[in-house]
C-alpha positions in Angstrom: 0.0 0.0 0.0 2.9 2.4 0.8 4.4 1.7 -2.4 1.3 2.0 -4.0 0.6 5.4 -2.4 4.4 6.7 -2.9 4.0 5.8 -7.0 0.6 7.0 -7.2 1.4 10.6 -5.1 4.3 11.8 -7.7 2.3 10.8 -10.6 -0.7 13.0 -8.9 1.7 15.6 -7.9 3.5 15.8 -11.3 0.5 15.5 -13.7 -0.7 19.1 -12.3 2.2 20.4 -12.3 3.4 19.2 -15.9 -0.4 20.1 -16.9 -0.2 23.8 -15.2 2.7 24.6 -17.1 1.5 23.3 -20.4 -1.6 25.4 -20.7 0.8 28.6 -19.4 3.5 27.6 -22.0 0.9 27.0 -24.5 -1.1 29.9 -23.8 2.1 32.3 -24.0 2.9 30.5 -27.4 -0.9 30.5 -28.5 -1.3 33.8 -27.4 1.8 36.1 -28.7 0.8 33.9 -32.4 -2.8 34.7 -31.4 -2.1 38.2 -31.3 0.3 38.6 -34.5 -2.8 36.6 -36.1 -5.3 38.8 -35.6 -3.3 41.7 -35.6 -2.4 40.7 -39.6 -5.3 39.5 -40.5 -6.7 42.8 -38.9 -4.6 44.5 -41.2 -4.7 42.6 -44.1 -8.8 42.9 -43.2 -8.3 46.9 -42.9 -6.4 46.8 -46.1 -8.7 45.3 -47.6 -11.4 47.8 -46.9 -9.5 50.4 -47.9 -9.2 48.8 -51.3 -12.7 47.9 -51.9 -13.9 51.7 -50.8 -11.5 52.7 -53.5 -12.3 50.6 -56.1 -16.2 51.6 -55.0 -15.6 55.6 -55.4 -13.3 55.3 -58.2 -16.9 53.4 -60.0 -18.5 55.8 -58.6 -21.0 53.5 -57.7 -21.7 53.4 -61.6 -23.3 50.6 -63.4 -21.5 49.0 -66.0 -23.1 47.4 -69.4 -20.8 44.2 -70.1 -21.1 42.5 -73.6 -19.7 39.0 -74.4 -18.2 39.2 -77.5 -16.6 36.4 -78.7 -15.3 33.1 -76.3 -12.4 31.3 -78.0 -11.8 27.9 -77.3 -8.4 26.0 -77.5 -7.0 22.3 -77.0 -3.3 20.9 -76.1 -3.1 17.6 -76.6 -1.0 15.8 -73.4 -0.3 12.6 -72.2 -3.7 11.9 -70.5 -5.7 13.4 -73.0 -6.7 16.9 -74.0 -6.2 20.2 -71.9 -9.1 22.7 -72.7 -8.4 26.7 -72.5 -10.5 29.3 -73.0 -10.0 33.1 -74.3 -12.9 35.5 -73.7 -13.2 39.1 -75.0 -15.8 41.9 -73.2 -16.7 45.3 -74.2 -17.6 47.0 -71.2 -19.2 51.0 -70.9 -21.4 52.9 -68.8 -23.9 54.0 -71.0 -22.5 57.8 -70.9 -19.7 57.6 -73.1 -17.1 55.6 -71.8 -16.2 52.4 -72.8 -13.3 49.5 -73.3 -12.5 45.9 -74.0 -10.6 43.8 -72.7 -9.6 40.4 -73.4 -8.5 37.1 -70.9 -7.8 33.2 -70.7 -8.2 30.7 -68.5 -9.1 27.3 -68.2 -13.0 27.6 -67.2 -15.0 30.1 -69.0 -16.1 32.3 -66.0 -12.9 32.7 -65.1 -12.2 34.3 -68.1 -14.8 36.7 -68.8 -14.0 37.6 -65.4 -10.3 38.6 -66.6 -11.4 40.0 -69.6 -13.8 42.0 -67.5 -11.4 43.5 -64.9 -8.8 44.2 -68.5 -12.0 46.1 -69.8 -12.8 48.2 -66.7 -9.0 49.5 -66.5 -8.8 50.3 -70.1 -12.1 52.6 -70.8 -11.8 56.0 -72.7 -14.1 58.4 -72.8 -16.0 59.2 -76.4 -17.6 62.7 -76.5 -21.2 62.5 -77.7 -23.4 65.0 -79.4 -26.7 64.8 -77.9 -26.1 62.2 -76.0 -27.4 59.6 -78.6 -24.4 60.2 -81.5 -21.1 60.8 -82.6 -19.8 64.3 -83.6 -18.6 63.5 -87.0 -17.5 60.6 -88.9 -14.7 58.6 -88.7 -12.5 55.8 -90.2 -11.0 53.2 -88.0 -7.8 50.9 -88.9 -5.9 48.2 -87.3 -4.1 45.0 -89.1 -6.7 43.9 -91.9 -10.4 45.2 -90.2 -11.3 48.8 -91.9 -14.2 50.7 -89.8 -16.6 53.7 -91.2 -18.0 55.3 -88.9 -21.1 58.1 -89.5 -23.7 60.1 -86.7 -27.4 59.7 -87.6 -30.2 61.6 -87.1 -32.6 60.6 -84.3 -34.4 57.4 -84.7 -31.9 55.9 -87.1 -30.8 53.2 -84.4 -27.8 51.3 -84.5 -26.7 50.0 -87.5 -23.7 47.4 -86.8 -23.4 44.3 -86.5 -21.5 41.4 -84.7 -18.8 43.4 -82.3 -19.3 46.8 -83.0 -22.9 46.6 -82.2 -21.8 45.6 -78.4 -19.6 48.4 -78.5 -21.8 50.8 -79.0 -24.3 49.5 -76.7 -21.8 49.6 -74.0 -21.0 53.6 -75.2 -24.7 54.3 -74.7 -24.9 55.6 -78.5 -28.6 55.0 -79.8 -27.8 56.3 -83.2 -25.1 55.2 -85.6 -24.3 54.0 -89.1 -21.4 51.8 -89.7 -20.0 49.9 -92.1 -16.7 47.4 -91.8 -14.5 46.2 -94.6 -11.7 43.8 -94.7 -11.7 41.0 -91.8 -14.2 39.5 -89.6 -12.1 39.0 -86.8 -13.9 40.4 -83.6 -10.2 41.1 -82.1 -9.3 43.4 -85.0 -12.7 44.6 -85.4 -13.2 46.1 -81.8 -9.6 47.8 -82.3 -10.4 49.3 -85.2 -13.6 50.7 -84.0 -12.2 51.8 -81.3 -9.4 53.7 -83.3 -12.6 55.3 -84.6 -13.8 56.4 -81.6 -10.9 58.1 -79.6 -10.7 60.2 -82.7 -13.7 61.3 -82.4 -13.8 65.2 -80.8 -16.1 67.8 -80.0 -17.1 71.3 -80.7 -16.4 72.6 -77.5 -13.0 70.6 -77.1 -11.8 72.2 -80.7 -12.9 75.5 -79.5 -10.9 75.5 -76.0 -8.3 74.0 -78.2 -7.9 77.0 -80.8 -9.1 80.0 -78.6 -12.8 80.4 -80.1 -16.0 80.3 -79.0 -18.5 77.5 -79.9 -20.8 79.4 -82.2 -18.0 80.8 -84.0 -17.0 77.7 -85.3 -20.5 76.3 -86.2 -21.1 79.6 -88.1 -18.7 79.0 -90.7 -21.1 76.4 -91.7 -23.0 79.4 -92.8 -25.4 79.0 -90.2 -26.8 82.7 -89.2 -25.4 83.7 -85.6 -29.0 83.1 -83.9 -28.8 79.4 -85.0 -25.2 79.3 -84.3 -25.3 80.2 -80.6 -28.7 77.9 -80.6 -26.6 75.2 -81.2 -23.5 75.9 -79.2 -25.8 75.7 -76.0 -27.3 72.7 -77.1 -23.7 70.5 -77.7 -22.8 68.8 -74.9 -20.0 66.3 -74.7 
């Protein structure tokens, strides 16, 4: 019985003792990582914050029109089998004369549209309008072998494109349009060269600042009468 009670009393004594230190040693360990933890992910979660009220007023809290355009599929033939990729390309606008493409792969679909999505967003330009519904002026648009013409329209003339530069124009928010492409029927070299078209495209008001004139002076020498002239120059906005 004694040597029963002298084995069992150290075991009794040393398990709390070997236990009370573990949980202090542990907790010291646990906590000082506990801390740095929280305190990065607090950070990284602060950070994060930061970036998405950024990204939020640099929107603007604008809605964005996006347009599938084209979805490329592709196959590499491997030991097992075949490996699939995908290639997407979106035209993306706000409806108010902004717009952009953008163009991304990956090896599921959504994935990709959601590259070519975020390329889109961070390449938009700005188109000035007249009206709101049309372009200024006409325009030609080149890149590799796609040729673009592009005309403004009276009101109720619609769009008239097809394929590619139809989204691109639905995006830009313009309601009336007449077009016309020659050469390929690539959708990658047909968005380029419409949009080589577009960032050509200027205003009244931006060739007036530009040469030191007023508005109605330059829509005069249309041989408008000044009445109809300054009519108008109110009426252009960009």
């Amino acid at each position: 019985m004694a040597e029963e009670n002298n084995i069992e009393t150290p075991a009794v004594v040393a398990a709390p003792s070997v236990e009370a230190e573990a949980p202090q040693n542990e907790g010291r360990g646990r906590g000082g990582r506990g801390r740095n933890e929280r305190g990065d992910r607090g950070g990284r979660g602060r950070r994060d914050d930061r970036r998405g009220r950024g990204n939020n007023d640099e929107d603007g809290g604008e809605e964005f029109v996006e347009k599938l355009v084209h979805i490329n599929r592709v196959s590499k033939t491997v030991k097992g089998g075949k490996r699939f990729g995908f290639a997407a390309l979106v035209v993306v606008g706000d409806g108010k004369g902004r717009a952009g493409f953008g163009h991304g792969k990956a090896r599921e679909v959504p994935e990709a549209i959601s590259k070519a999505t975020a390329a889109a967003k961070k390449a938009m330009v700005r188109v000035p309008l007249k009206e709101g519904r049309t372009l200024h002026h006409d325009g030609l648009g080149h890149f590799g072998a796609g040729k673009v013409t592009v005309r403004s329209a009276p009101p109720g003339t619609g769009i008239i494109a097809g394929g590619p530069m139809r989204a691109v124009f639905e995006s830009l928010g313009v309601a009336d349009v007449v077009t016309k492409s020659n050469g390929t029927s690539n959708p990658y070299n047909m968005i380029r060269a419409t949009f080589a078209a577009l960032v050509e495209q200027t205003s009244p008001k931006a060739v007036a600042q530009r040469r030191g004139k007023k508005v109605a002076d330059l829509l005069r020498r249309g041989g408008a009468s000044a009445e109809v002239a300054a009519a108008d120059a109110e009426a252009i906005a960009e």
